[in-house]
C-alpha positions as CSV (number, residue, x, y, z in Angstrom):
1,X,1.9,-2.2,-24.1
2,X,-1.7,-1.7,-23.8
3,X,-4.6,-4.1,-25.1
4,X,-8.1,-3.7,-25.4
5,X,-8.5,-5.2,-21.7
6,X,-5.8,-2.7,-20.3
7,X,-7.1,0.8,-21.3
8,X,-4.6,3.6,-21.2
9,X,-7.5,6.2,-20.2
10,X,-7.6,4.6,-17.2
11,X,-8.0,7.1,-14.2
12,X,-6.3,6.4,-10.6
13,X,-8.6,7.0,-7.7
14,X,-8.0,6.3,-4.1
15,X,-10.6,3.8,-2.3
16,X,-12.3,5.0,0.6
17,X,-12.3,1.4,2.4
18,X,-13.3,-0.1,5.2
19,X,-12.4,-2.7,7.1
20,X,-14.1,-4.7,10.4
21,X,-11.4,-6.0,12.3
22,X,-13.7,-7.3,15.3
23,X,-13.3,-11.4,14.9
24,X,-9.9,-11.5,12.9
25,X,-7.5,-14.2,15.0
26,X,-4.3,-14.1,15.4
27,X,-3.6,-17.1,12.7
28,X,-5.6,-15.8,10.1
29,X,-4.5,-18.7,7.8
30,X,-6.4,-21.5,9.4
31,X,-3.9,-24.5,10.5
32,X,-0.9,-22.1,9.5
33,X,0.7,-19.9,12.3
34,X,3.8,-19.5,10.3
35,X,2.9,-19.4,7.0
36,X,0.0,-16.1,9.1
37,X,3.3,-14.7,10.1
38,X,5.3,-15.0,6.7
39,X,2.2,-13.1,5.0
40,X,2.4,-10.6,8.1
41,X,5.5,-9.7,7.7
42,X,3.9,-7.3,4.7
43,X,1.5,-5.8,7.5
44,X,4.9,-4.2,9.2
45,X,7.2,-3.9,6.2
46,X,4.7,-1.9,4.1
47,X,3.3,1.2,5.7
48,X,6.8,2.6,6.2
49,X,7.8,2.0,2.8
50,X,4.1,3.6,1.1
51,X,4.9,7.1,3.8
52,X,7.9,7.8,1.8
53,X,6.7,7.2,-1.5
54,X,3.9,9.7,-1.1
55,X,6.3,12.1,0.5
56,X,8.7,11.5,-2.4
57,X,6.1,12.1,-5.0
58,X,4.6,15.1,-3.2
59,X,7.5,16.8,-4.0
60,X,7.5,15.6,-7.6
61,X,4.2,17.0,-8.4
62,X,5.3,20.4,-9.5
63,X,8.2,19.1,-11.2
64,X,6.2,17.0,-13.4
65,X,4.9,18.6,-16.7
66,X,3.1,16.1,-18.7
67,X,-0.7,16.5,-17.1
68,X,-1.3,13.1,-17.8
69,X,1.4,11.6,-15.6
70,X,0.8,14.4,-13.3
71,X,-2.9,13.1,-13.1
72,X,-2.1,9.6,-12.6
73,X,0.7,10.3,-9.8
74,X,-2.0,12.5,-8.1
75,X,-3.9,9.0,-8.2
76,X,-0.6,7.4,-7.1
77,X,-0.2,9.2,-3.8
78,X,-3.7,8.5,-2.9
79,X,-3.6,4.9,-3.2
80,X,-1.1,4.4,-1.3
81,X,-1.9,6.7,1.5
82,X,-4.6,4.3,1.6
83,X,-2.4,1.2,1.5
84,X,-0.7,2.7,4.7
85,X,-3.5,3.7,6.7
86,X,-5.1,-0.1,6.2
87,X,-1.9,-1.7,7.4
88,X,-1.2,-0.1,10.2
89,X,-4.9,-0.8,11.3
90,X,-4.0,-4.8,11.5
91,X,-0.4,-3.5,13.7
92,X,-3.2,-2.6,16.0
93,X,-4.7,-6.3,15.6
94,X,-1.2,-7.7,16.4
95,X,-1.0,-5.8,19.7
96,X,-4.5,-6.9,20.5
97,X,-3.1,-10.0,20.8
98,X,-0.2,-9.6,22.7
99,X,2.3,-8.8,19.6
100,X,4.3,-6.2,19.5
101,X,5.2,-4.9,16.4
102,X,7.4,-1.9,16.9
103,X,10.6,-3.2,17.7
104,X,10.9,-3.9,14.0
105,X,8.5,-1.8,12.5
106,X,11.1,0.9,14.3
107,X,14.4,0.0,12.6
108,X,11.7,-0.1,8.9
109,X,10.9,3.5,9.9
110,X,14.5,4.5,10.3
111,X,15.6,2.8,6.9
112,X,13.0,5.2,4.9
113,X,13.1,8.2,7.1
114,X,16.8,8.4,7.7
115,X,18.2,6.1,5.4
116,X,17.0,7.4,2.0
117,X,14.8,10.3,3.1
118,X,17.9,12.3,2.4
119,X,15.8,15.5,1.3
120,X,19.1,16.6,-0.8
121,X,18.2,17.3,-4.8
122,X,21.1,15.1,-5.6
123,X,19.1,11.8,-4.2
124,X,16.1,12.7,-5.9
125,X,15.9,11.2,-9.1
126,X,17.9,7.8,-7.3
127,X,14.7,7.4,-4.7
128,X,12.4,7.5,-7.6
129,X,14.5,4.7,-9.3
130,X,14.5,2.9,-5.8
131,X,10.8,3.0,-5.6
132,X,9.9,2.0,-9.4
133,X,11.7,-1.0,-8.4
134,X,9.9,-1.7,-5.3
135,X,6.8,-0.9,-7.0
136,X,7.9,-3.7,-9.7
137,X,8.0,-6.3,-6.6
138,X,4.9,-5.2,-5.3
139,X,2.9,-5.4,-8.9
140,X,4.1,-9.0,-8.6
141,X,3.0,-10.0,-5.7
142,X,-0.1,-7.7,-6.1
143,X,-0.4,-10.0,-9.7
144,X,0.3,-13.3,-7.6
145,X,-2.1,-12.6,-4.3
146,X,-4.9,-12.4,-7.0
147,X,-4.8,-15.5,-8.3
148,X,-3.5,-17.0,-5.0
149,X,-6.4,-19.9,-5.0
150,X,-4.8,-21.2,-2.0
151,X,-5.6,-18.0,0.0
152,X,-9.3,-18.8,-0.5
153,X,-9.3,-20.4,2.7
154,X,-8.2,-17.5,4.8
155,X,-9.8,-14.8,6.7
156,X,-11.9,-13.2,4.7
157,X,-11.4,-9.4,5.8
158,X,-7.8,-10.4,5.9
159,X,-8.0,-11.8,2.1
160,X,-9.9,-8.8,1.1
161,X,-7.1,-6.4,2.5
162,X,-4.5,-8.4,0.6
163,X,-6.6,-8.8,-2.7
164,X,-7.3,-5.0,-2.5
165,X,-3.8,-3.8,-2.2
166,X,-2.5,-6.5,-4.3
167,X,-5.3,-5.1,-7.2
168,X,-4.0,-1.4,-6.9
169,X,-1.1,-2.5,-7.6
170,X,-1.4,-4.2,-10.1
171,X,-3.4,-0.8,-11.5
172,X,-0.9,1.4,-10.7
173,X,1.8,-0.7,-11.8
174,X,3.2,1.9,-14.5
175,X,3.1,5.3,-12.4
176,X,6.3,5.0,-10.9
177,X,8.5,3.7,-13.9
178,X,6.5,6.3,-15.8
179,X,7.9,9.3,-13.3
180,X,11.4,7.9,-13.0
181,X,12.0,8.0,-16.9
182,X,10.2,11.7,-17.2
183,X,12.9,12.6,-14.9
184,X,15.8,10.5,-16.0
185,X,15.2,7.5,-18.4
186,X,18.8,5.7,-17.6
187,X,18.9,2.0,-17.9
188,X,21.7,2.2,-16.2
189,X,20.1,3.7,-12.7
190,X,17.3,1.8,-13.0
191,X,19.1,-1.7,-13.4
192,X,21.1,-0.4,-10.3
193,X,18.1,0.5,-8.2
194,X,17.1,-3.6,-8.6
195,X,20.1,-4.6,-7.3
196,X,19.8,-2.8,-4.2
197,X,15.8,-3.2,-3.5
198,X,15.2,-6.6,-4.5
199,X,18.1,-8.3,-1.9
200,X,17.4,-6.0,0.9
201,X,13.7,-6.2,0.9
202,X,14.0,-10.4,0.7
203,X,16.7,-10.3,3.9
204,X,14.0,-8.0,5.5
205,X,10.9,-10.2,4.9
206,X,13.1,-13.1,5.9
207,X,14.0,-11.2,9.3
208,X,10.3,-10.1,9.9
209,X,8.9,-13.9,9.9
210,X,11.8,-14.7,12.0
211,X,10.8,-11.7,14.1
212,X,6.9,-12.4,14.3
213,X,7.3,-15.9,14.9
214,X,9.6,-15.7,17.7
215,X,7.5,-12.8,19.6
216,X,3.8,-14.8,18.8
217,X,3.8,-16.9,22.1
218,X,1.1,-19.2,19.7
219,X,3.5,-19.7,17.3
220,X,4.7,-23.3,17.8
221,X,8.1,-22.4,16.1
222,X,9.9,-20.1,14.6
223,X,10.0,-19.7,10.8
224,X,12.9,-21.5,8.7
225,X,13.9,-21.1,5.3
226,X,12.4,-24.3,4.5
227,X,9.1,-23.4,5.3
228,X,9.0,-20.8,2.2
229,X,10.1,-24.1,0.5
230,X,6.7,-25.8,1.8
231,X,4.4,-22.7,1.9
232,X,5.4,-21.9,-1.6
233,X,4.7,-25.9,-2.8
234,X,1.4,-25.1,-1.6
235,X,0.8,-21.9,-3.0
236,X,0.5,-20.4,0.4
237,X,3.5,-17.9,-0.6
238,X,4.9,-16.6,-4.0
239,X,7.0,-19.1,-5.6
240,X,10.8,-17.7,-5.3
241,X,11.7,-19.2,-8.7
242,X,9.0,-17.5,-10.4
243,X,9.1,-14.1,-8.4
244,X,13.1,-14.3,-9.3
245,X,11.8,-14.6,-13.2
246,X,9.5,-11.8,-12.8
247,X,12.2,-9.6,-11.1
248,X,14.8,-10.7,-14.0
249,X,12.1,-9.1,-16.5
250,X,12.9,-5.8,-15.1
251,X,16.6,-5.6,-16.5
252,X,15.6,-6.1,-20.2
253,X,16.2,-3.0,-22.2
254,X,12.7,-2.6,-23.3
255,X,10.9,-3.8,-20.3
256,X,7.5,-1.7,-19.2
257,X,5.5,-2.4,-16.8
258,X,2.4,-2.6,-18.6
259,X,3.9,-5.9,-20.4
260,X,3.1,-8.0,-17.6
261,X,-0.1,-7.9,-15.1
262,X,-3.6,-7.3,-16.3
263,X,-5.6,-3.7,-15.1
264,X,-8.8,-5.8,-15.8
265,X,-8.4,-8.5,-13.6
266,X,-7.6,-6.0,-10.9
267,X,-10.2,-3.4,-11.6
268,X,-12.5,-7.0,-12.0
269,X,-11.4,-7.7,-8.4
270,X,-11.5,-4.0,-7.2
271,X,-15.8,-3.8,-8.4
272,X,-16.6,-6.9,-6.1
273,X,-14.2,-6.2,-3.0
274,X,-16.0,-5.6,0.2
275,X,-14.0,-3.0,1.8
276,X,-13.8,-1.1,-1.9
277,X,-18.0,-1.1,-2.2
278,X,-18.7,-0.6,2.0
């Protein structure tokens, strides 16, 4: 569905950004250890996870033959190249301050490389259903870190890094639907993909602020479930009731993409962020 505010002509480009990571504390979130750590939990979960998708649509490229999917996948790949180059600079940050990252950030490798970077053509088409439906989380939360007035507070390299990723995102938000149903346009694998991704990637953000929290010798405590309860209540985190809605939306039978998120309040975003215009 496309309004006059959402253009279809829209063309992908990857950002060549910048970010200064000189000054940024540990606790970006001032006042907030855990609720830092439950937000950098996407810092270690993410690069991993953006790697594979532009290895998997590498090798979809010269399968695809509409040129103007083709075009907007060639955009794909860059952005998140991007996405996963600016992530791993903040793992950097972490170990800077006596963090280490990699005994997690090792066993997220090994579920995307080993795991599902099966190479064999029979997998194909089921890892492009697999990421369409991470992409469908991460348009959410791309959507919800945009509008997330009680991030104002935060770093604000940090906040720009977030609001940047969360706005290509939201942009990009049809690409990998679009290339999953020019391959195969079964509700029946995409409803199945959902029910994979959207429990596993929820017990592994649950284990990473568990993870982060424990190994931050700053953090007063490690993180309990009832601290999403309070860091959603103040808008700290994505509500779970409404992310659960927006994840529901994906099993209608009509359901697109374009149908929820705005490309202008992104690409609004996108024209003021520092990193985008440095």
């Amino acid at each position: 569905m496309t309004t006059l505010e959402d253009p279809a002509d829209l063309v992908l480009v990857a950002r060549d950004v910048r970010f200064d990571w000189a000054d940024l504390p540990m606790h970006w979130l001032p006042g907030e250890p855990v609720g830092t750590h439950v937000l950098n939990v996407l810092h270690l979960l993410l690069p991993a996870g953006e790697r594979f998708f532009v290895d998997l649509f590498t090798q979809a490229l010269p399968r695809i033959a509409d040129p103007d999917l083709l075009e907007q996948v060639r955009g794909f790949i860059g952005q998140e190249a991007m996405h996963a180059g600016a992530h791993d600079e903040v793992l950097e940050v972490m170990r800077a301050h006596g963090v280490d990252p990699r005994p997690y950030t090792d066993q997220v490798e090994w579920i995307f490389d080993r795991l599902l970077g099966d190479g064999t053509e029979a997998f194909f088409v089921e890892r492009l259903a697999i990421v369409a439906a991470v992409e469908h989380l991460t348009s959410v939360l791309g959507d919800w870190v945009l509008h997330a007035d009680a991030l104002d507070g935060a770093h604000p390299v940090m906040l720009d890094l977030l609001r940047w990723h969360g706005a290509e995102e939201v942009e990009h938000r049809c690409v990998a639907f679009d290339t999953l149903t020019h391959f195969d346009d079964s509700y029946l694998r995409r409803a199945r993909a959902m029910v994979l991704v959207a429990p596993v990637l929820t017990w592994l953000w649950c284990r990473g602020a568990l993870f982060l929290t424990a190994a931050d010798p700053a953090c007063p405590r490690r993180a309990h479930l009832v601290d999403w309860a309070r860091l959603a209540w103040a808008g700290v985190v994505p509500n779970p009731l409404r992310l659960g809605a927006q994840v529901a939306k994906w099993f209608r039978p009509g359901y697109h993409p374009s149908q929820d998120g705005s490309t202008a309040a992104a690409v609004r975003y996108l024209a003021t962020s520092p990193a985008a215009n440095r």
